[in-house]
Every structure is written in structure tokens, then in C-alpha cells.
C-alpha positions in Angstrom: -0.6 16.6 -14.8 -4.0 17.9 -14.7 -7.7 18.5 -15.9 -8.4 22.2 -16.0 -11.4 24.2 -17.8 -12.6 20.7 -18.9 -8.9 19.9 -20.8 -6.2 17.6 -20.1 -2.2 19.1 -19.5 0.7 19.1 -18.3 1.9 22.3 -16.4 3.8 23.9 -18.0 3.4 22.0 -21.3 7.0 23.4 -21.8 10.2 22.9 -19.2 13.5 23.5 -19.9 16.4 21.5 -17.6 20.0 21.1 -17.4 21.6 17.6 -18.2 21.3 16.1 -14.6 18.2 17.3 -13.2 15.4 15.0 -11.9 11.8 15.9 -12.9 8.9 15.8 -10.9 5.7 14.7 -12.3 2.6 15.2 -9.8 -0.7 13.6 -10.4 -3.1 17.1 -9.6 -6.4 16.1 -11.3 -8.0 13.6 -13.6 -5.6 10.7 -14.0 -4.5 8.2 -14.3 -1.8 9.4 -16.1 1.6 8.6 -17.0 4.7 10.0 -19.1 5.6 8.5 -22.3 8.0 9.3 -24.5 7.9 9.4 -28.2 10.5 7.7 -29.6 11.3 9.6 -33.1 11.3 13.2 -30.8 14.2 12.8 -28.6 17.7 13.2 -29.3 19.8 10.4 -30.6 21.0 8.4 -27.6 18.3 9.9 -25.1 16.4 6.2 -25.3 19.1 3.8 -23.4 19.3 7.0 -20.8 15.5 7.8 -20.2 14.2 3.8 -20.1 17.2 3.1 -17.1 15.5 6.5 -15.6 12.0 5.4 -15.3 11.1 2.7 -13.0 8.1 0.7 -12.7 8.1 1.3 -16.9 5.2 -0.4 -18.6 6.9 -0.3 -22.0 9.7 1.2 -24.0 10.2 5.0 -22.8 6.5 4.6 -20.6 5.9 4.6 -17.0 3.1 3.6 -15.1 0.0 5.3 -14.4 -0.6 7.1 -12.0 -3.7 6.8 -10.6 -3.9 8.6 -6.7 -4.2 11.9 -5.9 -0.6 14.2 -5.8 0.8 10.9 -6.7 4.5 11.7 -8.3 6.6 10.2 -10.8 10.0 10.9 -11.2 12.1 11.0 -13.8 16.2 11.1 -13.9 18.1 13.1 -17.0 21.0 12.5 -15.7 23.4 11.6 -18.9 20.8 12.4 -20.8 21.5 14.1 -24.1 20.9 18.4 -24.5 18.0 18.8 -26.9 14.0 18.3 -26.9 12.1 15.8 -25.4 8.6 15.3 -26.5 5.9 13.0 -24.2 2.4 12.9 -23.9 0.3 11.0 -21.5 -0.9 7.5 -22.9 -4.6 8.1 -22.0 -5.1 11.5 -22.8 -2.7 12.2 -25.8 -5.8 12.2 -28.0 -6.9 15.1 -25.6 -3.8 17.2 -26.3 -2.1 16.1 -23.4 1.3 16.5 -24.7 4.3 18.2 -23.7 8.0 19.3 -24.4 11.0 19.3 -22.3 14.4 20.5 -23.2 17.6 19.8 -22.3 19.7 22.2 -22.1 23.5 21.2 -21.5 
């Protein structure tokens, strides 16, 4: 999670996983930021699954911001379903800052 050349991202703005992994998300630059979700883009079943994973959520399938410096935020798939996974960053998502992940089985 990042500003770079005057934009907001997530690097890479694509990840693929297997069912299990745990994913690191690392405050670099120009937060606070946070991972969220979007409901109607993940797989059917993937909302129980991810809103258990995330602690400290501030709603349904977002967590907290993160607001220090290489601050991280991580984020279980463990029985989570194979397919795509679309969040975006609650701040910046009218910046672009948007992202897919996929889960591969």
C-alpha cells in the first residue's frame, strides 16, 4: 500500500495465492489505509471466511486503517473459497486504489 508518481496502489495490484495462505499488507507510503472487501466480487461463501480473518474490522469485510509507517495488516485465507477477490482501500478507492487477489485452490 503506497503513493508512487503522485498515485495511490497496492503492489502488485494483482496476487494470486493458494487456499491457506496469509497475506501481508504493509503500510509503505501515504496512508492511512486499509483493505476492504467488496462484497458482490468475491466468491460465494468467501464473506463468513474473510470477516473471522480480519481483526480489528471496522465493518463488514473492512479493517482498520492503518495509519504508521510499514505498519502491516494481515489477512488469513485459510478456508477461504478459490476464485477472485476484489478490495480497494476505503480512502483512496476514488484514487484507483483498487486491487485483485485470487485464489487459487
Amino acid at each position: 500500500m503506497e503513493l508512487a508518481n503522485k498515485k495511490y496502489r497496492y503492489a502488485p495490484a494483482t496476487l494470486t495465492i493458494k487456499a491457506g495462505d496469509v497475506v501481508r499488507f504493509i503500510n509503505v507510503s501515504g496512508g492511512p489505509h486499509n483493505v476492504a472487501f467488496k462484497k458482490d466480487k468475491i466468491p460465494a461463501g468467501a464473506q463468513a471466511v474473510l470477516n473471522a480473518a480480519m481483526r480489528g474490522r471496522l465493518q463488514d469485510l473492512m479493517g482498520p486503517y492503518i495509519k504508521d509507517s510499514l505498519a502491516t495488516y494481515d489477512v488469513s485465507f485459510a478456508g477461504a473459497p478459490a476464485g477472485s477477490y476484489t478490495y480497494a482501500c476505503s480512502p483512496h478507492e476514488p484514487l484507483g486504489m483498487v486491487a485483485t487477489l485470487t485464489v487459487s485452490p
